[in-house]
N, C-alpha and C positions, 0 to 999 in steps of 0.2 A: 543429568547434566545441568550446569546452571552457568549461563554465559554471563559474561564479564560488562558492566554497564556499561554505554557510550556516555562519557562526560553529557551534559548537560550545554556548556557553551558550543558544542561541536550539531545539538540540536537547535541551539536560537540561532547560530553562522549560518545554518542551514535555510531557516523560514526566512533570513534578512536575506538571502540570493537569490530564492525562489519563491513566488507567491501560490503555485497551482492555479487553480482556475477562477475566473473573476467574472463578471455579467456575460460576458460574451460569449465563451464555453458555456458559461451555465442556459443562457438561453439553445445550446444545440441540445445538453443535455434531457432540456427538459422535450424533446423530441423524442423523444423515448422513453420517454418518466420514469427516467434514471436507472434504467434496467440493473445497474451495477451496484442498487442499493437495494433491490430485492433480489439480487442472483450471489454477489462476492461476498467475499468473510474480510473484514480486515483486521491485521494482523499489528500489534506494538514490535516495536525494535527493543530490543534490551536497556533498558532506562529508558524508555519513554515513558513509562509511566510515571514515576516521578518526575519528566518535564514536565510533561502535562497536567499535571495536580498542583506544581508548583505555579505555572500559567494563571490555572484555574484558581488558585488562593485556597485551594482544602486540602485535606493530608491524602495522605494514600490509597488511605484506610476506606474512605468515603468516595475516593477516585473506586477505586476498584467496586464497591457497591453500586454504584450508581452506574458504568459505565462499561465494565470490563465480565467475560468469562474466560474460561481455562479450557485450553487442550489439551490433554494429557497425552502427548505419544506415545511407541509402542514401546519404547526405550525405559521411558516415565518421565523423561521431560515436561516440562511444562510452558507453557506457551500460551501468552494474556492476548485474548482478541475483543474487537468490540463485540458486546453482548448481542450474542446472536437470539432472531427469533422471531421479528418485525426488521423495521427499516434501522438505520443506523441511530444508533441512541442521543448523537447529537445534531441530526438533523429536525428542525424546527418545521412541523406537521401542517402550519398555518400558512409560512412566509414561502416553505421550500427552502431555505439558507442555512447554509453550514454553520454553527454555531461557535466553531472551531478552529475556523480556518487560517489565522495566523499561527496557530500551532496544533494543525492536524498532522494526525497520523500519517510519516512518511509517505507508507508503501500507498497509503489512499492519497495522499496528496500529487504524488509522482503519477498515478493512473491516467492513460492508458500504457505505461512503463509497466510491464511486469519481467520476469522473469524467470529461468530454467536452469540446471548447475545437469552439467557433461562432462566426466574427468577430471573430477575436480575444480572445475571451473563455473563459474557463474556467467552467462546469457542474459544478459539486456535486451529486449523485446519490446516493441511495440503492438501491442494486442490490436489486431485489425475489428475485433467483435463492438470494440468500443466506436462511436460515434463519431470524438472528434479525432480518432485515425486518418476519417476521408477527407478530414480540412488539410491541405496544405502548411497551414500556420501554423495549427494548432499540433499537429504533427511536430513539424520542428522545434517548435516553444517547449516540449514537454520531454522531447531528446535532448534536449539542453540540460537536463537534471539530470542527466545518464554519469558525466562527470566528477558534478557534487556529490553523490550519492555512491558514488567508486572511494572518495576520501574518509566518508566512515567507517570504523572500523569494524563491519558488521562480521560477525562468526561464521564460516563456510555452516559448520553445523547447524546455523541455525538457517538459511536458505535452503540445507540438504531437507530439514522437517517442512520447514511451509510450502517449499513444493510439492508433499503429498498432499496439498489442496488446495492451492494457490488458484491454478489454474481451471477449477471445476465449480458448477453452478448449483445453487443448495435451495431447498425448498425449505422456505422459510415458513411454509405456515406450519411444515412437520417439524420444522426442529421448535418451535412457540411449542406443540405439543408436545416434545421430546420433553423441554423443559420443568414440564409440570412436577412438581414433587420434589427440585434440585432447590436446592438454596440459590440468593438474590446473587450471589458470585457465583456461576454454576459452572462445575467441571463436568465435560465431555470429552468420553474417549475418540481418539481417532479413529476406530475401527464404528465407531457410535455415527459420528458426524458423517463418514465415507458412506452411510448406508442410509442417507437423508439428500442424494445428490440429485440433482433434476439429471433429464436426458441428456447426453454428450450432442455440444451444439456442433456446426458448419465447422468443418476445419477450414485454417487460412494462414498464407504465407505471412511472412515476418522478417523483418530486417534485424541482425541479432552482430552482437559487439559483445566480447570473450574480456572477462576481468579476470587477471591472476593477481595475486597479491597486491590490488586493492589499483591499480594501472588499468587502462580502458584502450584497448587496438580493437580497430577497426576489423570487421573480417569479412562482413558485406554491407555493400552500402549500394542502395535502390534509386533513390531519388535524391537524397541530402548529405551534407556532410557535417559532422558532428564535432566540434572544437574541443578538446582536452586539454588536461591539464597542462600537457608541453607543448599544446598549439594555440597559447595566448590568452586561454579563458580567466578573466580576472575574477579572483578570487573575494575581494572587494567589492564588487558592482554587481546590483541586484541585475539580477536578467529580466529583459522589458517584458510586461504578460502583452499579447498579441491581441491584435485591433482588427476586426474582420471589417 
């Protein structure tokens, strides 16, 4: 299967609404020293990659050398993630700083957003594992991209595949070994990666909002309530990153 790219302006509309994370998450993050960049995989959206190379000023060709490998699922899909194996490829080893970050990777930028697909349906989530779950702000600052992220038009199929490992924690010094012998673009099967996973952590509750063709209803809501696209959220106006 080979999904249909998301336009390119539909990814810059995106980074101009939402920034991710800025000094102030990043100092919770580093309370943890970033558990989420030696444990998660992150995963490109169909045309991101060519956003991001176009961002970056170099071709594809060189995007994907330098930054990218391949998941082949069971299907034979294939599916571009950041190069797994150490810490993420474009974090800077010296400073700590995303090197990225005005045109990082969605699903990494939207974290601790993840989600689950039930009947055909996609689950927005808030991973309680991640850190700035327990902030209040930062909480709500980051369910604010729940909406913008409902207007792309991402492929059910392709959330049906990242959920077989979206959600699971990977030992990264085994798959650096896995690597050896793979070429500098290296494909890894599914059933390759699945068998590289750390222990299954603490389960935890979650607050979860049901997308059907690409619309966001609420279906429980804990503590906050979350603005949509028909409850006034300006599509226009970046969302304010949060001030602790």
């Amino acid at each position: 299967m080979k999904f249909k790219k998301i336009p390119m302006h539909m990814y810059e509309n995106f980074h101009k609404m939402f920034s991710g994370s800025n000094q102030n998450t990043f100092n919770i993050c580093r309370k943890c020293g970033g558990a989420c960049e030696h444990n998660k995989i992150g995963t490109l959206l169909p045309g991101e990659k060519e956003y991001m190379a176009k961002k970056m000023g170099i071709s594809v060709s060189e995007f994907k050398l330098r930054y990218l490998d391949i998941l082949k699922m069971d299907d034979g899909t294939l599916v571009n993630v950041l190069k797994l194996g150490e810490l993420c490829p474009f974090l800077n080893k010296e400073t700590e700083a995303c090197e990225c970050r005005d045109f990082k990777p969605i699903i990494c930028k939207i974290y601790p957003v993840v989600f689950t697909v039930e009947d055909g349906k996609v689950n927005f989530i808030i991973d309680n594992w991640c850190q700035l779950s327990r902030k209040k702000v930062c909480r709500n600052y980051f369910k604010s991209a729940i909406p913008l992220l409902s207007r792309l038009p991402i492929p059910i199929e392709w959330f049906n595949h990242v959920v077989s490992y979206d959600d699971l924690y990977f030992d990264y010094d085994q798959l650096r070994k896995c690597r050896r012998g793979k070429n500098q673009y290296a494909v890894f099967t599914l059933e390759e990666l699945l068998s590289l996973q750390r222990d299954h952590v603490e389960a935890y509750k979650v607050e979860t909002h049901n997308i059907e063709a690409y619309k966001i209803e609420a279906s429980k809501v804990e503590m906050f309530k979350i603005k949509t696209a028909g409850s006034g959220i300006d599509f226009c106006q970046e969302i304010e990153e949060p001030t602790l």
